[in-house]
Steps between C-alpha positions, in 0.01 A plus 500: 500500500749729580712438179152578318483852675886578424433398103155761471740769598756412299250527224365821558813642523664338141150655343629817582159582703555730801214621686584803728599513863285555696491871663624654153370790274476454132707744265270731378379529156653747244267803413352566174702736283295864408610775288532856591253744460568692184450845538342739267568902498307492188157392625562768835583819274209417232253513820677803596429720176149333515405673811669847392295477187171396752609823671522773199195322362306642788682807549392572139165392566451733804607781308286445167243438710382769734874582617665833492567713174743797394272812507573919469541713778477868439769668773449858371166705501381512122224765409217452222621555190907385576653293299618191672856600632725183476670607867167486711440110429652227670425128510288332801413155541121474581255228491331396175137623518302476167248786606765763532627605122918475639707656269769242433852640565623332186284784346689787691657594175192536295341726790798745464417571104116506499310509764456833729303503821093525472480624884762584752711198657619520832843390589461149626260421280479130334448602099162356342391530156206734585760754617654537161370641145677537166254786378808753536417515852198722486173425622176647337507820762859581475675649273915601446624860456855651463608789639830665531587722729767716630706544816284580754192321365627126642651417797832300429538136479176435314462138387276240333238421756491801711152684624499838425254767541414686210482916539377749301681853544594797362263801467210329296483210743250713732252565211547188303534201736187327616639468858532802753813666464730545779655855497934532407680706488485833252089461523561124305279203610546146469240243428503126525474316227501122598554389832688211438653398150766236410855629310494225236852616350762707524716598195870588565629802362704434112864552497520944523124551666501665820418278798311775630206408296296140504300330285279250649119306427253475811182299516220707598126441491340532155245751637806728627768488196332789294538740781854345549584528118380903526726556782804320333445706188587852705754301684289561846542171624664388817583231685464375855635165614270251734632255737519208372236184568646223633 
């Protein structure tokens, strides 16, 4: 029996069979191989630009659509009748509003050449189409007259824009005018003509005229300009400069 016992072992051992001991740990088994992550700058700066383009999409939207537009300020008083003076505009940024008629400020350059003011704009004033005409800046109840005067007759400094008070004087002023003279000096009067008119222009002097003199055009009232015209004939017209609106 015990020879039988000693040839089993013998056996197992010539197979080549080996069973483990007991109390030890099996190697463990090899990992899988993976492959590294490949990375891709391309994919990361093409969803980049898609979200700047997601972003002036909607910028662009905004603006087109109910956003803020370039307008005209006026930043100088202008007076009925003025031409447009290209130093009393400036651009503003207001919100689009399709009930106000905005002048564009793209179209600054056209206002300049043909359009005059219809009514008197304030400085501050946003610009709108009703403000404006193109009918040589006269309104059915004005009319322009020119007048030219002497030193003495004008206070210096006179300038498109100003308000001036129109005078009648000299000796038929008292006996002629419509308004009640106020006595001068040497038994001469002085009558108002219109209270408040608008120098439209003012001519310089040509090379050799005396700067004494000036030739200017004021907007007065239609129902005024013949008694203006019959003053300016005898050269009894006069000047006085108003403060300025604001």
């Amino acid at each position: 029996m015990r020879k039988t016992g000693n040839s089993a072992a013998t056996a197992d051992e010539a197979g080549g069979t080996s069973l483990p001991r007991k109390g030890t740990v099996p190697a463990p088994a090899s990992r899988i191989p993976t492959q590294p992550r490949e990375r891709r700058p391309g994919v990361a700066i093409l969803a980049l630009l898609v979200v700047l383009a997601c972003a002036l999409g909607s910028a662009v939207l905004y603006r087109q659509a109910g956003g803020r537009v370039s307008a005209v300020e006026v930043t100088k008083r202008i007076a009925p009748g003025q031409q447009i003076p290209a130093d009393a505009l400036t651009e503003i940024q207001v919100a689009k509003d399709s009930t106000l008629k905005i002048v564009p400020w793209e179209q600054r350059s056209i206002l300049t050449s043909k359009y005059s003011a219809a009514v008197e704009i304030p400085a501050g004033t946003l610009l709108t189409g009703p403000m404006l005409t193109d009918a040589a800046g006269l309104t059915g109840d004005q009319s322009v007259v020119g007048l030219s005067l002497k030193s003495g007759q004008f206070p210096p400094g006179l300038k498109a824009g100003d308000r001036v008070r129109v005078m009648w004087v000299g000796r038929d002023a008292a006996t002629k005018g419509t308004a009640s003279p106020a006595a001068g000096p040497g038994g001469t009067g002085a009558v108002e003509l219109v209270g408040s008119a608008t120098v439209r222009e003012v001519f310089k002097p040509a090379n050799g005229e005396s700067t004494s003199a000036l030739s200017l055009s004021v907007l007065v009232p239609a129902s005024s300009s013949g008694s203006v015209v019959q003053a300016a004939s005898s050269g009894d017209v006069a000047l006085v400069l108003l403060a300025s609106a604001k």
